[in-house]
DODRENKE-39433 format. One record per residue (C-alpha): residue number from 1; x, y, z; residue in one letter. Coordinates in steps of 0.02 Angstrom, whole numbers, padded with zeros to 5 digits. Layout:
% residues N
{seq:NUM&u:X&v:Y&w:Z&type:A} .
...
***
This chain:
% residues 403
{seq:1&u:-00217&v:-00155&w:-00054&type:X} .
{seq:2&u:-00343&v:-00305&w:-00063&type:X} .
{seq:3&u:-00256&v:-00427&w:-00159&type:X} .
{seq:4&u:-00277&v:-00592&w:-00172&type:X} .
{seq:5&u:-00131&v:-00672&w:-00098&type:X} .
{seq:6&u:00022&v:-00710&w:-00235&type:X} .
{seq:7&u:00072&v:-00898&w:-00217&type:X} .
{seq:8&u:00262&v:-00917&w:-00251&type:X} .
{seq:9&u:00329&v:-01057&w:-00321&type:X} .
{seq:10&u:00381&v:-01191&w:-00183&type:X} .
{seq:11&u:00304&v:-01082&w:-00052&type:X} .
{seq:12&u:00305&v:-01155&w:00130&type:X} .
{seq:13&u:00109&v:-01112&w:00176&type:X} .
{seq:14&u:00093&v:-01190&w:00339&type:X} .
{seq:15&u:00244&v:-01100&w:00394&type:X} .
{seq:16&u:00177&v:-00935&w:00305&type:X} .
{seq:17&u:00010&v:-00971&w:00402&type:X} .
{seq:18&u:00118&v:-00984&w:00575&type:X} .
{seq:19&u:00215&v:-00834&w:00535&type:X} .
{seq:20&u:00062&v:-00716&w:00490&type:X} .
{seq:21&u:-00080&v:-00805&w:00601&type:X} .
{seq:22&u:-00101&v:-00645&w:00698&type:X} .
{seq:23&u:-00105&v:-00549&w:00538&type:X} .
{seq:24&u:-00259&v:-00649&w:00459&type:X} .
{seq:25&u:-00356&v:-00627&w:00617&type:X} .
{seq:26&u:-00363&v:-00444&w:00589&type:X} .
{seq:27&u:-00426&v:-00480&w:00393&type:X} .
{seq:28&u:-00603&v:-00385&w:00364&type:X} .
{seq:29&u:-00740&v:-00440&w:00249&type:X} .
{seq:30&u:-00759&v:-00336&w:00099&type:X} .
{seq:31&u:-00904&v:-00295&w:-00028&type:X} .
{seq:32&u:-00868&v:-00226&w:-00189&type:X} .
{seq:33&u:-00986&v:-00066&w:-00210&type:X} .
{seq:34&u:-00868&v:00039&w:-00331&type:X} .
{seq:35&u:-00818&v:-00060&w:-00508&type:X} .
{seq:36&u:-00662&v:-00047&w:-00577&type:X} .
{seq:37&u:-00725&v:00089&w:-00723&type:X} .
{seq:38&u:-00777&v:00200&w:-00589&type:X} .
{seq:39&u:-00629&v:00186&w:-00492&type:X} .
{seq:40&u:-00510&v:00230&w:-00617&type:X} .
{seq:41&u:-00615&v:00373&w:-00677&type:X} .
{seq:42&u:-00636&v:00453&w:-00490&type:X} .
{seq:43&u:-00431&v:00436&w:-00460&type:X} .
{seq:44&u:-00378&v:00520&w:-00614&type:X} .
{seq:45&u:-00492&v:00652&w:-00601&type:X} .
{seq:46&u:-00614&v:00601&w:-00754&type:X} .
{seq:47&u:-00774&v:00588&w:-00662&type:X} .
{seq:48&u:-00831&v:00635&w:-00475&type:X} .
{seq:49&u:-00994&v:00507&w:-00452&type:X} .
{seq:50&u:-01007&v:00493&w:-00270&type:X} .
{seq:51&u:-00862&v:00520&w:-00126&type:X} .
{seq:52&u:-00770&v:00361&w:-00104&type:X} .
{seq:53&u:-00710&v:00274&w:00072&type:X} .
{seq:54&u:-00664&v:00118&w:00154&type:X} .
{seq:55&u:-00558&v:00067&w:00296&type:X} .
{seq:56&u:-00365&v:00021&w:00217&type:X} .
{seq:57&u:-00298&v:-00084&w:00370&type:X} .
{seq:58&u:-00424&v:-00138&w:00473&type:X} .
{seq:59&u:-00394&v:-00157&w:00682&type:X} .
{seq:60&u:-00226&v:-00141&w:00778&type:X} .
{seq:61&u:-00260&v:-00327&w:00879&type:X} .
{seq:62&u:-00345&v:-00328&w:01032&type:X} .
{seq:63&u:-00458&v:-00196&w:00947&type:X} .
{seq:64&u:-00608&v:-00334&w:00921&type:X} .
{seq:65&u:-00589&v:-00394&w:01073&type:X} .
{seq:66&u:-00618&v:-00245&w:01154&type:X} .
{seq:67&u:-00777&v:-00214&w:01025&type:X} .
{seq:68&u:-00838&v:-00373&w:01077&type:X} .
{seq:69&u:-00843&v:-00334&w:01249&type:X} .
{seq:70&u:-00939&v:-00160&w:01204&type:X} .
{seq:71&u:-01083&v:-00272&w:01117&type:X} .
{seq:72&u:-01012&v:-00271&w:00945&type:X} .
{seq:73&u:-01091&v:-00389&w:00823&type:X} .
{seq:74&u:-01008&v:-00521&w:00725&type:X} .
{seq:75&u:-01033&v:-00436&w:00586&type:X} .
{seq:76&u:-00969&v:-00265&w:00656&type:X} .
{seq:77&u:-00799&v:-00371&w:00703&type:X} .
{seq:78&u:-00762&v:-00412&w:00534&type:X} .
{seq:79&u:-00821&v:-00257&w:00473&type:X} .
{seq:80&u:-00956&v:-00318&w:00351&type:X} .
{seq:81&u:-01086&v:-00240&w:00435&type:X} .
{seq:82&u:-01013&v:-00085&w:00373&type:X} .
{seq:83&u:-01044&v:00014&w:00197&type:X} .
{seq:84&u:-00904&v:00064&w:00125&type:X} .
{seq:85&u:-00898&v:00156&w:-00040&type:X} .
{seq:86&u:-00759&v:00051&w:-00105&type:X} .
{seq:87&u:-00683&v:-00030&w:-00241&type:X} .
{seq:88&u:-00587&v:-00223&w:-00234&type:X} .
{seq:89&u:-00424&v:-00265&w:-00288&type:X} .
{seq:90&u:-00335&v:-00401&w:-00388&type:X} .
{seq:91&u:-00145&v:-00423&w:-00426&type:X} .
{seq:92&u:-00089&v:-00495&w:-00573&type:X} .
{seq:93&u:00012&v:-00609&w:-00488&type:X} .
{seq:94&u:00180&v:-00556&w:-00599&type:X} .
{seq:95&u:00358&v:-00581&w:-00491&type:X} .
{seq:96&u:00440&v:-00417&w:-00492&type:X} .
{seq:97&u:00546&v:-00423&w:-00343&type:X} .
{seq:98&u:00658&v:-00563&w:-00262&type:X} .
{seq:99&u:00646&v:-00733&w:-00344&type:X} .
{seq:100&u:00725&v:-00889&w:-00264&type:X} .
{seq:101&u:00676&v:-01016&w:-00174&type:X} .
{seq:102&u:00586&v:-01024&w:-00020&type:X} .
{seq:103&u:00684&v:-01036&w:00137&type:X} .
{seq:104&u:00553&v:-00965&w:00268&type:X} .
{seq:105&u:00555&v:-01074&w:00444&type:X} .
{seq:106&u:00484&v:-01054&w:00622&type:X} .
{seq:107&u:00627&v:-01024&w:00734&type:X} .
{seq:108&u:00561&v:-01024&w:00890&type:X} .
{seq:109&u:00387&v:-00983&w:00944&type:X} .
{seq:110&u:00308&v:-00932&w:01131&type:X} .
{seq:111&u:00153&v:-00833&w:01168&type:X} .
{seq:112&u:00233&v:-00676&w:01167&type:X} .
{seq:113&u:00331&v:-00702&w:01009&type:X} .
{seq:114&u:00369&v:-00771&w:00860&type:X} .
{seq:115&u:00571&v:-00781&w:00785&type:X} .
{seq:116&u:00584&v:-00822&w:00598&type:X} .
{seq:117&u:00665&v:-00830&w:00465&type:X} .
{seq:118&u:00560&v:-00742&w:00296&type:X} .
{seq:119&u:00543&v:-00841&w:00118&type:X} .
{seq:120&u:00738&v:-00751&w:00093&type:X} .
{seq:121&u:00779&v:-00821&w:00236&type:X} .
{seq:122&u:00801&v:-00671&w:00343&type:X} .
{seq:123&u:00803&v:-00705&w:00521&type:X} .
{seq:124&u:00640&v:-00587&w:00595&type:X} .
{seq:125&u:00535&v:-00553&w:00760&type:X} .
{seq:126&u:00339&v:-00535&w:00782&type:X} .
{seq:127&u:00288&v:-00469&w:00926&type:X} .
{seq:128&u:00104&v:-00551&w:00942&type:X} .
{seq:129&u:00029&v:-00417&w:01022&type:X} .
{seq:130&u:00100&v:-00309&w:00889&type:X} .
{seq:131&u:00009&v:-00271&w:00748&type:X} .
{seq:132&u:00149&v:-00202&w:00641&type:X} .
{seq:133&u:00255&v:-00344&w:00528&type:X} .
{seq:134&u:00406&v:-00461&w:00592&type:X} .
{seq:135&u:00557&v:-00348&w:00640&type:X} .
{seq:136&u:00713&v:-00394&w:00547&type:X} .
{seq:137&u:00862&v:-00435&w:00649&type:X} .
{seq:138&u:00992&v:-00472&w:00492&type:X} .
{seq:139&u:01023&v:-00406&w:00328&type:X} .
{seq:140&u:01082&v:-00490&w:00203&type:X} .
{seq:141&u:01206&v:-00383&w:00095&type:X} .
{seq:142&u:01335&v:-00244&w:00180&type:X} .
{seq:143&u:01474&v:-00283&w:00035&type:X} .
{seq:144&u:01455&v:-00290&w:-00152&type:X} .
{seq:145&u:01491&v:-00485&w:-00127&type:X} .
{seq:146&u:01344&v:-00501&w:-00044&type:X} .
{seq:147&u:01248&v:-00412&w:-00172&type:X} .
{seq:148&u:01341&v:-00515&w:-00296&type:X} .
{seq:149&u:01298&v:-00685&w:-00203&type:X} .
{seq:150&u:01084&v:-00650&w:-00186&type:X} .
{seq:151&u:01088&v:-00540&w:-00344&type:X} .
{seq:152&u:01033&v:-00686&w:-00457&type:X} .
{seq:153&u:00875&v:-00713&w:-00362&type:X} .
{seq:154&u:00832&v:-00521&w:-00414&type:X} .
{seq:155&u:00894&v:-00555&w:-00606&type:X} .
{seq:156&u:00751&v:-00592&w:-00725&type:X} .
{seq:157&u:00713&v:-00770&w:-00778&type:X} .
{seq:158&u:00572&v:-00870&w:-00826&type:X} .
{seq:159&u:00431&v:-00921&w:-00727&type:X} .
{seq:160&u:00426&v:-00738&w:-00658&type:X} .
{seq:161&u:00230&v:-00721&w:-00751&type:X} .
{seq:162&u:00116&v:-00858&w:-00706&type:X} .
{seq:163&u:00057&v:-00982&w:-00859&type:X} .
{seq:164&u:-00116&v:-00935&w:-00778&type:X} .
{seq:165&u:-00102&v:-00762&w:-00766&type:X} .
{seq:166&u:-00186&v:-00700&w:-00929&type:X} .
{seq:167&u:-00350&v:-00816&w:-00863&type:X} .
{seq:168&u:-00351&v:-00722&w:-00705&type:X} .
{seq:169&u:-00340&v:-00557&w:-00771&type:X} .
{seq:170&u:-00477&v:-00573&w:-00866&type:X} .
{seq:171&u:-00590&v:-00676&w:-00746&type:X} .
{seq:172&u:-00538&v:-00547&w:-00606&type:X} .
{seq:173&u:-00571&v:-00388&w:-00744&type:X} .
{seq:174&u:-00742&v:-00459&w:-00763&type:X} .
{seq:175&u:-00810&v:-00460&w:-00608&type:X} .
{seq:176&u:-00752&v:-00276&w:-00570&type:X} .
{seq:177&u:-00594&v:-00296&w:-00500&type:X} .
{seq:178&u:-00460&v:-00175&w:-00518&type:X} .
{seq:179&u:-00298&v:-00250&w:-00580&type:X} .
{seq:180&u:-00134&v:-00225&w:-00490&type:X} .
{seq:181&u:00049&v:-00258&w:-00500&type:X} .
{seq:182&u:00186&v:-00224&w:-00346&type:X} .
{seq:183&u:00324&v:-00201&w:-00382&type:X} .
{seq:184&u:00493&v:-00167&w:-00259&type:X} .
{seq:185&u:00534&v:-00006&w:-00171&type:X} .
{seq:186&u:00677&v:00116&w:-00219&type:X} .
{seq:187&u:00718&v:00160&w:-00040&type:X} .
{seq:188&u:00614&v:-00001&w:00032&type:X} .
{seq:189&u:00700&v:-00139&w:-00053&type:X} .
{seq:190&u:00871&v:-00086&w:-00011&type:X} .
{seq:191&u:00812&v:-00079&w:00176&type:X} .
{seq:192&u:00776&v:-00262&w:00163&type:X} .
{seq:193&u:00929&v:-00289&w:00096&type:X} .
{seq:194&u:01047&v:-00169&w:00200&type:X} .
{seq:195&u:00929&v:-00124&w:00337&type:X} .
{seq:196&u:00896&v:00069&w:00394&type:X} .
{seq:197&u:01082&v:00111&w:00442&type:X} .
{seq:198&u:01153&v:00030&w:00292&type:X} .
{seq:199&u:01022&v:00130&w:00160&type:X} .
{seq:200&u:01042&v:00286&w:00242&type:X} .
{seq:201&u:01223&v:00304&w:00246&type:X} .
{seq:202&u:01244&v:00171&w:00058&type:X} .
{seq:203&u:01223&v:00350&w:-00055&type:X} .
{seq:204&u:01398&v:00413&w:00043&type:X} .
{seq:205&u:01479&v:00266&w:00070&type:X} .
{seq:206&u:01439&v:00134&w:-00071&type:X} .
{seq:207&u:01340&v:00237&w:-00206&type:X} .
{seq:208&u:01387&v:00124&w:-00335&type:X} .
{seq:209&u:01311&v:-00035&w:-00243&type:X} .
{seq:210&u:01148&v:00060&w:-00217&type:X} .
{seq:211&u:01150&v:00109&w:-00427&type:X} .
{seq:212&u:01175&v:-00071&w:-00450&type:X} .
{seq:213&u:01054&v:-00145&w:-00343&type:X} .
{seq:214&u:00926&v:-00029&w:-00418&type:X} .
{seq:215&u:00963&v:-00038&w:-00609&type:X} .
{seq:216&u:00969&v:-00237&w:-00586&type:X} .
{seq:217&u:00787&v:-00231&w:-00508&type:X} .
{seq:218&u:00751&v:-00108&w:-00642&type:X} .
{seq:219&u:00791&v:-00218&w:-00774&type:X} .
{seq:220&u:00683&v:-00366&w:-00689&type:X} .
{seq:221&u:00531&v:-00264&w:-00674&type:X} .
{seq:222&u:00547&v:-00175&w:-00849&type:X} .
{seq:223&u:00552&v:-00341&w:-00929&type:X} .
{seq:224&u:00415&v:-00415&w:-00830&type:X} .
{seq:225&u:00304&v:-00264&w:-00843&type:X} .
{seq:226&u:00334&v:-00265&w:-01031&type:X} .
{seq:227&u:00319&v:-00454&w:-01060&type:X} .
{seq:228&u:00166&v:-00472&w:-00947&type:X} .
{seq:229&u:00074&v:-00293&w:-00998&type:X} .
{seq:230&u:00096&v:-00353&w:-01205&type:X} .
{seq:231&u:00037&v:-00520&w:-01131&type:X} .
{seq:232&u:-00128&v:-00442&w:-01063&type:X} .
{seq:233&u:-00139&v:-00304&w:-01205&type:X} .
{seq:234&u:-00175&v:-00450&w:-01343&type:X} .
{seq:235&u:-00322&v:-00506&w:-01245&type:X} .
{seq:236&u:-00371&v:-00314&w:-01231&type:X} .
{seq:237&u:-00340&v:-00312&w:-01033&type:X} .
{seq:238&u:-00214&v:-00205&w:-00935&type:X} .
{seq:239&u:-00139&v:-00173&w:-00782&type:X} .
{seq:240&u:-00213&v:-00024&w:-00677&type:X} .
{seq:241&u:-00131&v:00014&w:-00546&type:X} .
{seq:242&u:00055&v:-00016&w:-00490&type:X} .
{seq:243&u:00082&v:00008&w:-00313&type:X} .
{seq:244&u:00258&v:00041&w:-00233&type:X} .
{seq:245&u:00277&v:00021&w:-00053&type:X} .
{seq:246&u:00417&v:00129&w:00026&type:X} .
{seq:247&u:00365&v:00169&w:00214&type:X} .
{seq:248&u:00509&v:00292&w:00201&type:X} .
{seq:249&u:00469&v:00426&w:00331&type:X} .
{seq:250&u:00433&v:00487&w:00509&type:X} .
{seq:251&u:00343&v:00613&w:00592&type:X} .
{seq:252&u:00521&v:00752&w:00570&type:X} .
{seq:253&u:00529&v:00680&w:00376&type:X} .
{seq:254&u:00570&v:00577&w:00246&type:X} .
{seq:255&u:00750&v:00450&w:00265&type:X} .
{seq:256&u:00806&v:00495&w:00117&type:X} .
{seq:257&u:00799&v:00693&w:00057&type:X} .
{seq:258&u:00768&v:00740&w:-00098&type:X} .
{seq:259&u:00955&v:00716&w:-00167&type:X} .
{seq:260&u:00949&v:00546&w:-00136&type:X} .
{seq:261&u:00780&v:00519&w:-00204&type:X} .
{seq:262&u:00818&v:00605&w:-00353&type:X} .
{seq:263&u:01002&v:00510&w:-00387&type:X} .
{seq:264&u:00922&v:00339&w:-00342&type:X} .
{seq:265&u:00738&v:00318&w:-00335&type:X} .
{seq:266&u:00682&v:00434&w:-00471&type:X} .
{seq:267&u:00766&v:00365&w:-00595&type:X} .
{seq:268&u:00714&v:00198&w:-00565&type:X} .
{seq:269&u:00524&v:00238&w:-00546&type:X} .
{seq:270&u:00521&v:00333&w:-00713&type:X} .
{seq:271&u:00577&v:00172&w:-00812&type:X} .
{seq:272&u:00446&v:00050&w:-00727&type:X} .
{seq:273&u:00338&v:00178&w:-00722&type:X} .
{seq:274&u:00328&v:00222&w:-00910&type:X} .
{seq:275&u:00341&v:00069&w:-00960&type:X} .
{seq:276&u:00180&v:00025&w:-00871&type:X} .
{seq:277&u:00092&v:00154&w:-00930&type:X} .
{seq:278&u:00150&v:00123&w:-01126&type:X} .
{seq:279&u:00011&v:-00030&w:-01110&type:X} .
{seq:280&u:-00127&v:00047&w:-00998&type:X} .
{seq:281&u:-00084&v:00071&w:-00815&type:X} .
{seq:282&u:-00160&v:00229&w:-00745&type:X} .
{seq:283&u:-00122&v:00232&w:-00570&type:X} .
{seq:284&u:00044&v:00255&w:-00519&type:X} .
{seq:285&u:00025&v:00233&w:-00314&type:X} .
{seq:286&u:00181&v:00245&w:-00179&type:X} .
{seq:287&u:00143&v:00200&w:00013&type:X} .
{seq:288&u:00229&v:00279&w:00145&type:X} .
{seq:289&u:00194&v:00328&w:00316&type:X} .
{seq:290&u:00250&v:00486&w:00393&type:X} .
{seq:291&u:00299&v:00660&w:00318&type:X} .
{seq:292&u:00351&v:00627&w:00143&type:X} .
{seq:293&u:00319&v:00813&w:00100&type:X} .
{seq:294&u:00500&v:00856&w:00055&type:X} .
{seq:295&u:00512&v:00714&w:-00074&type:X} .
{seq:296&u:00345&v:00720&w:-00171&type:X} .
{seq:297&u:00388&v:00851&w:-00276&type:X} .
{seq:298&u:00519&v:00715&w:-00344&type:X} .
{seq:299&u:00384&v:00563&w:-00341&type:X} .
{seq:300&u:00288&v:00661&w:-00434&type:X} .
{seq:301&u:00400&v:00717&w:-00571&type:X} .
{seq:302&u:00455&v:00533&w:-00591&type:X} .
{seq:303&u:00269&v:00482&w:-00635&type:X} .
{seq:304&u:00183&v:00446&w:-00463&type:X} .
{seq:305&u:00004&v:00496&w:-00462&type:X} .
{seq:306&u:-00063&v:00436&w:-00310&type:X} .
{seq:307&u:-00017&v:00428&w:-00160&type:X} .
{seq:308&u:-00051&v:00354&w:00037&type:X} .
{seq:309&u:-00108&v:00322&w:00188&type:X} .
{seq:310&u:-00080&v:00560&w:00201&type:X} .
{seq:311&u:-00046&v:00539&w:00412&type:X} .
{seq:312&u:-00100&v:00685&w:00500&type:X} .
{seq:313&u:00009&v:00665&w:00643&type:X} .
{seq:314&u:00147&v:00667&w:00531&type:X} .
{seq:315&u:00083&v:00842&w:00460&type:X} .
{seq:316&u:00030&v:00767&w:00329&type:X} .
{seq:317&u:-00123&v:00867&w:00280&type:X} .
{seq:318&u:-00193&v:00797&w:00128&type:X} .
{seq:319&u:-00311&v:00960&w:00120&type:X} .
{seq:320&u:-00150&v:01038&w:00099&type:X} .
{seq:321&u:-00081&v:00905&w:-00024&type:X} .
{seq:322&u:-00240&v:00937&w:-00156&type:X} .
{seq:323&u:-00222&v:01135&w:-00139&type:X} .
{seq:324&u:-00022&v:01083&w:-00190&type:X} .
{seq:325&u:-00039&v:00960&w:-00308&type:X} .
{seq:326&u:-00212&v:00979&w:-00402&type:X} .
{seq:327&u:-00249&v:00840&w:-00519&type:X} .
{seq:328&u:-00094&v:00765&w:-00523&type:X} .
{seq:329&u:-00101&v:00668&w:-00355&type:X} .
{seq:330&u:-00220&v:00569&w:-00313&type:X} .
{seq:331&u:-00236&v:00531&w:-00129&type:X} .
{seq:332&u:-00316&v:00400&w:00007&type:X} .
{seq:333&u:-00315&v:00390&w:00189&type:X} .
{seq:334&u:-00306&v:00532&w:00271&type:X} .
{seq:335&u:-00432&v:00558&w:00433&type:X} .
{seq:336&u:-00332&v:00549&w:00591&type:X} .
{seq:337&u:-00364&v:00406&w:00668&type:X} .
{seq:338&u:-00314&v:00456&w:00853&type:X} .
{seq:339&u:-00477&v:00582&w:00849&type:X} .
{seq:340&u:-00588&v:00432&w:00844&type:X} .
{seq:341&u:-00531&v:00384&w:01031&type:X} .
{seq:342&u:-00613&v:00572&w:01075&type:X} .
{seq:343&u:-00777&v:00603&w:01057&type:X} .
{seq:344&u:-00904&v:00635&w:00947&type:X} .
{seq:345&u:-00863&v:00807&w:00947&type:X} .
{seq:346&u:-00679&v:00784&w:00913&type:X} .
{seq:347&u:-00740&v:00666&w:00764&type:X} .
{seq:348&u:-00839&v:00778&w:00690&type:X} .
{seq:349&u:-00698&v:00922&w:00696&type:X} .
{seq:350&u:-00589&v:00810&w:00572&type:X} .
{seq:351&u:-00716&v:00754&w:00472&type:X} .
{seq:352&u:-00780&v:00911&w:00434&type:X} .
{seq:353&u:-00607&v:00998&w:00401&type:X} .
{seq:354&u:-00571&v:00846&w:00284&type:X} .
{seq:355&u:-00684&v:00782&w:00195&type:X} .
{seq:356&u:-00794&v:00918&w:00101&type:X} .
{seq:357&u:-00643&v:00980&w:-00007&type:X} .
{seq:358&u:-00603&v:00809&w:-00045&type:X} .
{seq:359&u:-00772&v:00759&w:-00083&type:X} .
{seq:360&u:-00790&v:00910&w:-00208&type:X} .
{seq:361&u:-00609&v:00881&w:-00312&type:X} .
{seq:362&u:-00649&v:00712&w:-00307&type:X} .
{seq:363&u:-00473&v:00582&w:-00344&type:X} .
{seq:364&u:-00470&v:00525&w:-00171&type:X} .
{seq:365&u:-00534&v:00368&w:-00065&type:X} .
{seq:366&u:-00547&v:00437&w:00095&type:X} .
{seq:367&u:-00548&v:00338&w:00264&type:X} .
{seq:368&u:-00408&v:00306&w:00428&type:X} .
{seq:369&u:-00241&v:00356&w:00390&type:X} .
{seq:370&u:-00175&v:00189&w:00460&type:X} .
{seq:371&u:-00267&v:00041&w:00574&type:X} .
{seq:372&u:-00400&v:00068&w:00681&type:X} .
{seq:373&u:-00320&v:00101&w:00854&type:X} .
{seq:374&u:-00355&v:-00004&w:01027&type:X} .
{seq:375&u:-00453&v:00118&w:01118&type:X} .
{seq:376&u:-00570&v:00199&w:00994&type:X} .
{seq:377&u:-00756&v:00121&w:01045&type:X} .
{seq:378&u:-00876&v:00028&w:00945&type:X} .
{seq:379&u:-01007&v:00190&w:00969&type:X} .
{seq:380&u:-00859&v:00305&w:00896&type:X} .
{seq:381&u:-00837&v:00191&w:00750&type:X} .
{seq:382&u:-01026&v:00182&w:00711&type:X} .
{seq:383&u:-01024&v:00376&w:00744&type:X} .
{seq:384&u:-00888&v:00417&w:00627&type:X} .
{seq:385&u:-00937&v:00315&w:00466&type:X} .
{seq:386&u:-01111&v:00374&w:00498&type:X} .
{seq:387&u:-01049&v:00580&w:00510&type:X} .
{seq:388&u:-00921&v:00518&w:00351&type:X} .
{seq:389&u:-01064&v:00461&w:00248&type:X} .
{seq:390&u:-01176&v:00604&w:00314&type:X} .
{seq:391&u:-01054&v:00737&w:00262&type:X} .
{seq:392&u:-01010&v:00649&w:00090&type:X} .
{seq:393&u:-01199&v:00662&w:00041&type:X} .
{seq:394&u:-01226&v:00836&w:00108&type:X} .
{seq:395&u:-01081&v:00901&w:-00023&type:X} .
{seq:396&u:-01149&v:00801&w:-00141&type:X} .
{seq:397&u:-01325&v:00891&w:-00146&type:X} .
{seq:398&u:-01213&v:01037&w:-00124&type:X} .
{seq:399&u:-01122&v:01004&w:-00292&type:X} .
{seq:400&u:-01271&v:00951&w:-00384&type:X} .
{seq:401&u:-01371&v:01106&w:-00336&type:X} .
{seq:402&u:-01217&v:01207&w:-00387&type:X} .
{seq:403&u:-01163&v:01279&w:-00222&type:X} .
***
């Protein structure tokens, strides 16, 4: 989401600025058009003003460059020359996951690529014309020892909710903002920490490292969920919406089945998840790319109510999703993005499957179901967000004329 970024404590910026320099050339200029009231009320289903949309991600890189040799505007290159019907985001700045000190540090560095090592000081590579996230090439824990060793950094102590955080809340809450906490993946978190191979084989191998990892983050984010939502709740402000990335699935499914999800993840999301809500928080949102179809029936038991970016070419079919699901999941993303490199045709195939049954059940921010990919043209960009906000306003009248 948009968040303003969370400072740690000791953070290294101008080695955070090396490492994600290719990153913050992609960032967009947003407008608030949507307040947080509205927002809230559109997601869980409580109100249906006016179709909501924005673009999530932004361009893969090289993307504005090619835009800017089309004719694209300056404005049109950051993207603020575009409306979106969109609401802005602020975390609370709270410390849920990892918590020690900061040992991020430029390796080495060429044009091609960038090797470093992260603020937990796991050894990655960037790929600069890539516009996906440093690859790890380490992991930190394979033995409980290991777990043992870094496990204090996930423990709870103080310092974990800023002295200023109450201040910002309520500055941010104010202007419209909507207020967010992050806090660590079931199945994402214990990739970081045991990579791919190691999470997908830990339920047969070493179950009871994976229940341990997982009920010690648990405890960390219960306590500083409670602590900061009471914190916030005396002042009469809340957290939102919690958001829970996993990127946990492919195009042929999920990593984990539903078994695994149900032994390890679900029980950890229902205790962060309730207590969040106890004090306020009504979104409940889980990002993951990919076909997550087999496991949402789980998410969704253990409290998740929204969920992202719905990738067609995945089969993900978020028409499909809302004919499931109803009112109890909430959904954004979901246009394919590859039709936008066909033409205007193509374009206005998707949008027109998509977005008037979205529009009309409302609880849904539509828009790209990832970044905007190198070979879709300025004139197809213009041409889609003018067919979206054509089609949104034609199902509106629609709606209002009761038809």
């Amino acid at each position: 989401m948009d968040t303003a970024e969370i400072k740690r404590p000791n953070q290294n910026d101008a080695v955070r600025a090396r490492i994600l320099a290719g990153h913050n050339r992609l960032s967009m200029k947003r407008t608030m058009v949507v307040g947080r009231e509205e927002y809230l009320d559109h997601m869980t289903f409580k109100s249906n003003v006016r179709g909501l949309y924005r673009e999530h991600l932004g361009p893969f890189v090289g993307l504005k460059e090619e835009w800017k040799r089309q004719g694209a505007s300056e404005a049109e290159l950051e993207l603020s020359a575009f409306r979106y019907n969109e609401a802005l985001f602020r975390d609370c700045g709270i410390f849920t996951g990892y918590f020690g000190p900061d040992l991020s540090e430029v390796i080495s560095e060429t044009n091609e690529e960038i090797v470093y090592r992260d603020f937990m000081g796991i050894l990655h590579k960037t790929i600069k014309a890539s516009s996906s996230l440093g690859h790890p090439l380490e992991f930190p824990v394979s033995t409980l020892a290991d777990w043992r060793r870094i496990k204090p950094f996930y423990e709870y102590r103080p310092g974990r909710i800023p002295d200023s955080m109450v201040e910002g809340v309520e500055t941010a809450r104010a202007e419209g903002y909507v207020i967010t906490a992050s806090i660590p993946g079931g199945y994402d978190e214990l990739r970081v920490l045991l990579g791919d191979e190691g999470s997908l084989i830990g339920p047969y191998t070493e179950p009871g490292l994976l229940h341990e990892i997982l009920a010690t983050i648990g405890d960390t984010v219960t306590q500083v969920l409670g602590e900061a939502s009471a914190c916030l709740a005396r002042r009469g402000l809340c957290i939102d919406q919690l958001d829970i990335h996993e990127d946990m699935a492919g195009k042929t499914g999920p990593l984990w089945g539903p078994t695994q999800v149900d032994e390890f993840m679900v029980p950890y999301y229902r205790r962060c998840i309730e207590v969040a809500r106890k004090d306020g928080c009504r979104l409940f949102n889980v990002d993951s790319d990919g076909d997550c179809g087999p496991i949402l029936p789980s998410l969704v038991e253990a409290g998740v109510n929204m969920f992202h970016p719905c990738e067609p070419t995945a089969g993900t079919d978020m028409v499909e999703l809302r004919r499931r699901y109803g009112t109890r999941l909430a959904l954004e993303g979901g246009i394919d993005k590859h039709a936008l490199r066909r033409g205007f045709a193509d374009i206005d195939a998707e949008l027109e499957y998509r977005v008037p049954p979205m529009v009309r059940t409302g609880g849904c921010v539509l828009g790209l179901d990832h970044r905007i990919p190198n070979g879709v043209s300025i004139a197809n960009y213009r041409h889609y967000l003018e067919k979206l906000g054509e089609i949104i306003e034609r199902e509106r009248r629609l709606m209002e004329d009761g038809l």
